[in-house]
Every structure is written in structure tokens, then in C-alpha cells.
C-alpha positions in Angstrom: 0.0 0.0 0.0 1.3 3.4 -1.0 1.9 5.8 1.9 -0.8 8.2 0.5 -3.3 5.5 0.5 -2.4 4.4 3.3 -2.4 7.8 5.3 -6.0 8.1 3.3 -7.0 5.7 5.1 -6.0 5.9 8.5 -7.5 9.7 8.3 -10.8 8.3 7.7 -10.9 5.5 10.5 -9.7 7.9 12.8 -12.1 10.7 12.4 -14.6 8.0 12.8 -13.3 6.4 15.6 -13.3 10.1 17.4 -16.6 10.8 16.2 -18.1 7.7 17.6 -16.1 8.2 21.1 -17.3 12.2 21.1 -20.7 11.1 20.4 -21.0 8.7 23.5 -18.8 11.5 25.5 -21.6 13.8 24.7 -24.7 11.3 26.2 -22.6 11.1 29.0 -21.4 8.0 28.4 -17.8 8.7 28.7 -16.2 10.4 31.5 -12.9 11.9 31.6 -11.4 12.8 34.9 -7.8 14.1 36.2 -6.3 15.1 39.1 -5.1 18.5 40.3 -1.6 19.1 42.1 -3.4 18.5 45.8 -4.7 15.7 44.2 -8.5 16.5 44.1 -10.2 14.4 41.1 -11.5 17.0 38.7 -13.9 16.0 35.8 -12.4 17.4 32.8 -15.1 15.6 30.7 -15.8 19.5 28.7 -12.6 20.0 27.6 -12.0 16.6 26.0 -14.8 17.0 24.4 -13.9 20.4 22.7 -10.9 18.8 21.9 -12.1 15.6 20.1 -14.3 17.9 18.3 -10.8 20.1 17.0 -8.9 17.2 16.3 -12.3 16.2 14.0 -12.1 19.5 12.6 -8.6 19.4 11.6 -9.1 15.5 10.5 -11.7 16.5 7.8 -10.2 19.2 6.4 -6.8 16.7 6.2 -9.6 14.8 4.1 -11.2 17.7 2.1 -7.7 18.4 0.6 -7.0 14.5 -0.4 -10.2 14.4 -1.9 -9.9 17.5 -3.4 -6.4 16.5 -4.9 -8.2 13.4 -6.4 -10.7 15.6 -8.4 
């Protein structure tokens, strides 16, 4: 497999694969916790979330310029 193809294609799994886990983050089905430095657990569920969504963002328009390139 070419390394274009092959980038192609791990592009598209992966934006799925992040748009399946932000859609069961946003039911509430996912939680995403961390600690602060005193060690108090802190839900940080929000900011995964907006950051799933970028990294969707910047995923499809990876694929809008491959398919555009194809045209």
C-alpha cells in the first residue's frame, strides 16, 4: 500500500473512531477525569470533548484536501 493510501485511510478510521467516542462523551457515556496538584479528582469531561471535536475538525479538512487533490 502506497503511503498516501495508506495515510488516506487511517484519516478516515480515525475521524470516525473520534466521532463515535465524542458522540457517547456527549450522552454522557464517557467520563474523563484528572487530578489537580493537591490531588482533588476533577472532571475534565468539557474539555475533551472540545478537543475531540478540533482534532475532528482538523481530520476532515486533512480529508477535504485529499479528496480534493483526487478531483
Amino acid at each position: 500500500m502506497e503511503p498516501q493510501v495508506w495515510f488516506e485511510e487511517w484519516c478516515r478510521t480515525e475521524r470516525d473512531s473520534s466521532a463515535a467516542i465524542l458522540a457517547r462523551m456527549e450522552k454522557g457515556e464517557i467520563r474523563t477525569y484528572a487530578t489537580d496538584p493537591c490531588g482533588e479528582l476533577l472532571d475534565v469531561s468539557l474539555q475533551m470533548m472540545a478537543a475531540k471535536r478540533s482534532s475532528i475538525e482538523e481530520l476532515d479538512s486533512i480529508i477535504a484536501k485529499i479528496d480534493a487533490e483526487k478531483l
